[in-house]
N, C-alpha and C positions, 0 to 999 in steps of 0.2 A: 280379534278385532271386535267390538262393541259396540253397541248402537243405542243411542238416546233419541229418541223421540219426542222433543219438546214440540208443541203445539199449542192454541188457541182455537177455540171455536165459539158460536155463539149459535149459527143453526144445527150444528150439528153437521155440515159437511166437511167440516176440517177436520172432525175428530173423525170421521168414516174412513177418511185416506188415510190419517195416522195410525188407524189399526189395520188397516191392508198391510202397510207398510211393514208394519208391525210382523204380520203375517209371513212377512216375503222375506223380512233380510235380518227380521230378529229382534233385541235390543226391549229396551223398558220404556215407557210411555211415560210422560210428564204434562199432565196437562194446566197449562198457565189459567189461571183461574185470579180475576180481579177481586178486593176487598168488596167493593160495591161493584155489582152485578151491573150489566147494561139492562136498560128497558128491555122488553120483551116484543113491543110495539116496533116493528122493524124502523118505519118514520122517525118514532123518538130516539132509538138507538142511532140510526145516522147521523142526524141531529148532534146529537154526544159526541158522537167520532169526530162528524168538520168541525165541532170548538175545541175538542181535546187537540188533536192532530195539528190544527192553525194557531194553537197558542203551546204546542211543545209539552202541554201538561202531562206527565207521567202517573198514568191512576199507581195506585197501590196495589199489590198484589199477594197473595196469600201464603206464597210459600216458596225458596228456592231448594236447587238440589244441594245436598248436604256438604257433596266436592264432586267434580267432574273429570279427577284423576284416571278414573277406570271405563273413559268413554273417549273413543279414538273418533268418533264418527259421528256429529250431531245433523239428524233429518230435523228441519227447522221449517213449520207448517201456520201458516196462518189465510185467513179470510184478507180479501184485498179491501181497504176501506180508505177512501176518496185518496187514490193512488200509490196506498201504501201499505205497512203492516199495520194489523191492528194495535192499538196504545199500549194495553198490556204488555205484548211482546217488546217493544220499544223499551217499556222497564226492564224487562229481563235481560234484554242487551245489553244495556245500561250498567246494568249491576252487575252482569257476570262476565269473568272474561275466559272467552273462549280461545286465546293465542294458541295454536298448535295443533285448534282441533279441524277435521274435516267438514266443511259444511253441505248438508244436501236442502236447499231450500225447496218448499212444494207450498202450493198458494192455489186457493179455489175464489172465483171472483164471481163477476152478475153481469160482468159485459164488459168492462174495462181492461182485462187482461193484467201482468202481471204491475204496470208500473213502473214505480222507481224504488221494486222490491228489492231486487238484486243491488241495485246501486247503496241503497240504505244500510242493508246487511253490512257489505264490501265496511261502511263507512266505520260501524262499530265494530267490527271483526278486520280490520286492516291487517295481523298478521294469523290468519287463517288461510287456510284454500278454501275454494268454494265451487262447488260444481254447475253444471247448467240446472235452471231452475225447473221445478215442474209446473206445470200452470192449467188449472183445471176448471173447465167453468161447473157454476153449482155443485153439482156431487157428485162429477165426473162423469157421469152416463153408466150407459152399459158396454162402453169398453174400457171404464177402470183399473181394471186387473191386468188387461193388457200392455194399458200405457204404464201403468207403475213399475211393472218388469220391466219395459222396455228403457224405462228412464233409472230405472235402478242401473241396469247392465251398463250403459251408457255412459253414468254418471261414475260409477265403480273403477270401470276403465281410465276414465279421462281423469280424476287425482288418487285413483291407488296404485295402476297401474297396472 
């Protein structure tokens, strides 16, 4: 079984769970990476998200994976931004189609929880499975490690069986 580890981040806690992850069940890291970069300015970056997100805009992205033939199992990680995935990911959805793979969604947020993460995914992965989601505030704390196991085992069970 195989593991890809697509992700986004922009503070840097998206990508800390995607290498735990990493860590724990295996698999190769891909991290989604926009043409133009978000501000740095956390306000400005917001800013960017509710027009991008509210008007459906799809930034451009840097790079997809080559084929996704030799990956049974995609961890799919992003930052929650005004109740969703970040835009970049949205492209990558977009573009790639994931029919037949496993989904494990994990999601680090600021206070709003996961959203209408799971529902969005579901919408562009309609013939996927999909596990229950992880959902992390900031950078997960210092029981990280814990919960990723315990959501990995979890999740493992409930569509691999």
């Amino acid at each position: 079984m195989s593991n890809l580890i697509v992700f986004y981040t922009w503070s840097g806690n998206t990508e800390r769970i995607a290498e735990t992850i990493q860590g724990m069940a295996g698999g190769e890291l891909l991290e989604i990476q926009p043409v133009n970069a978000y501000p740095q300015k956390y306000s400005a970056c917001t800013d960017q998200a509710k027009k991008e997100i509210q008007s459906g805009f799809l930034p451009e992205i840097k790079s997809y994976p080559d084929q996704l033939d030799g990956y049974e199992n995609i961890f799919f990680g992003t930052p929650i931004w005004w109740g969703t995935m970040a835009p970049p990911l949205h492209t990558f959805l977009s573009r790639v189609d994931l029919a037949g793979k496993k989904i494990f969604p994990f999601c680090t947020h600021g206070g709003g929880g996961e959203g209408r993460l799971l529902r969005d995914i579901r919408t562009f992965c309609p013939h996927s499975e999909m596990a229950e989601g992880l959902v992390l505030y900031g950078d997960g704390g210092r029981n990280l490690e814990s919960d990723i196991r315990d959501w990995i085992g979890r999740s493992y069970e409930s569509i691999i069986g």
